[in-house]
C-alpha positions in Angstrom: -120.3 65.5 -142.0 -122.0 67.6 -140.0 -122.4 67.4 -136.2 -124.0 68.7 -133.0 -126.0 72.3 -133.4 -124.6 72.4 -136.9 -126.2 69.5 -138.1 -129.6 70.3 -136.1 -129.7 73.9 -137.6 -129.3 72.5 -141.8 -131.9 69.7 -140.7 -134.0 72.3 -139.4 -133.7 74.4 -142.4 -134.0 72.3 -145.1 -137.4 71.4 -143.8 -139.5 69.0 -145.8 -136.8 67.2 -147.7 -136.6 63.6 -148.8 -134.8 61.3 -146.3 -131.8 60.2 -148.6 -131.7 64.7 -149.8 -131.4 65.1 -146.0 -128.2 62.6 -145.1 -126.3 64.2 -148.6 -127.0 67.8 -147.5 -125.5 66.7 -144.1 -122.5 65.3 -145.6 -123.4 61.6 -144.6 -121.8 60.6 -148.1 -119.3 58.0 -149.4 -117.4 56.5 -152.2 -117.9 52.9 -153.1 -115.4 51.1 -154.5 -116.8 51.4 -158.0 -117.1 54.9 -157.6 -120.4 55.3 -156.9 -122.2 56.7 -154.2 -123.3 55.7 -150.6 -125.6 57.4 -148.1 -124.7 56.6 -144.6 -128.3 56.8 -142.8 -126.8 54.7 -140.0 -124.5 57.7 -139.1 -126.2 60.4 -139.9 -129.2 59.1 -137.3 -126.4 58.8 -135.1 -125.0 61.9 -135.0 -128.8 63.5 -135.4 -129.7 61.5 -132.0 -126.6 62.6 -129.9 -126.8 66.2 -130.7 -130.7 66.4 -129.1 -128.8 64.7 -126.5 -129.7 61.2 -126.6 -126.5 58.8 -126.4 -125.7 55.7 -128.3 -122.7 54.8 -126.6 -121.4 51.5 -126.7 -120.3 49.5 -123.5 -120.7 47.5 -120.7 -120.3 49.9 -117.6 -122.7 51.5 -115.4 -125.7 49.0 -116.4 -125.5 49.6 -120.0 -125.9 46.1 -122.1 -124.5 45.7 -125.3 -126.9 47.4 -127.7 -126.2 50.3 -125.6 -129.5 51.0 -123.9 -129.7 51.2 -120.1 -131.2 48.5 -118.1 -134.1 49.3 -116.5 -134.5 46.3 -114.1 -138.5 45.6 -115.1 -138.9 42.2 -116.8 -142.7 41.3 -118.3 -144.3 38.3 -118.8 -144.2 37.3 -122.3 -147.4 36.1 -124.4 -146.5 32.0 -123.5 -146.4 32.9 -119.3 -142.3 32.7 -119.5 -140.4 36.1 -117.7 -137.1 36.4 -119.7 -134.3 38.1 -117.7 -132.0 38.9 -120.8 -128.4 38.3 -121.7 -127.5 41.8 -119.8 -128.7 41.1 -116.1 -127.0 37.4 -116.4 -123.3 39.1 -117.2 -123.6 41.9 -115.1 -124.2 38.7 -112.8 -121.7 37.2 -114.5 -123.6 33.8 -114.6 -122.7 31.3 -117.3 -124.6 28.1 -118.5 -125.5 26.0 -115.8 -125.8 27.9 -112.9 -128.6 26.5 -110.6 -130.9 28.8 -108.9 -133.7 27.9 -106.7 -137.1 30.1 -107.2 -138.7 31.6 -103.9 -142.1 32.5 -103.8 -143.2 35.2 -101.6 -146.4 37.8 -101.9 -146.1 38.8 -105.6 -142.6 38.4 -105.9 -140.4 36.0 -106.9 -136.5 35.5 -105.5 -133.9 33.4 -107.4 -131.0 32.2 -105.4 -128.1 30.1 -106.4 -128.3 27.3 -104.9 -126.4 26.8 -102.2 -126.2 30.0 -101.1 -127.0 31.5 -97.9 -129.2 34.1 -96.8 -125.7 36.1 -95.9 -124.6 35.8 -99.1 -127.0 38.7 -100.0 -125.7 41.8 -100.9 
């Protein structure tokens, strides 16, 4: 399987290729149990995205959630009027199911604060 420039050079040269031509030329290729073959597309975009430099990693550190994209702390209000926070902001806040916040108003901005807390509790 090819990787990095390698793989970015045979893309670039085989040019206007069918998709699943593309992942065999690469060596995106296995063996299914019945002998047969299987084109790993999955990997091969994988391994085409990371060598233009674009990461996939996998992981909860440094803001990253679990499908691996970074947050980017900007929420929108859907279609129905409801802001969704997401999964990744409540466990890098480690909140679980339950937890009570109260919702401050202020000039176009909203402030959610477990309740119970204090203004020092801010960090």
């Amino acid at each position: 399987m090819l990787t990095g420039s390698d793989l970015l050079n045979k893309v670039k040269d085989l040019g206007d290729i069918s998709k699943s031509g593309l992942v065999r030329a690469c060596g995106y290729v296995s063996t299914k149990k019945d002998g047969g073959e299987r084109l790993n597309f999955t990997a091969f975009y994988e391994a085409l995205l990371e060598a233009k430099g674009i990461s996939l990693g996998v992981g909860g550190v440094g803001g990253v959630g679990q499908g691996g994209r970074k947050l980017s702390y900007v929420a929108t209000v859907q279609g129905n009027g409801n802001l969704l926070i997401g999964k990744a902001y409540t466990a890098l806040l480690d909140l679980k199911p339950g937890d009570e916040f109260e919702i401050k108003l202020g000039r176009k901005q909203i402030r959610l604060t477990p309740v119970g807390a204090t203004d020092e509790d801010d960090e």
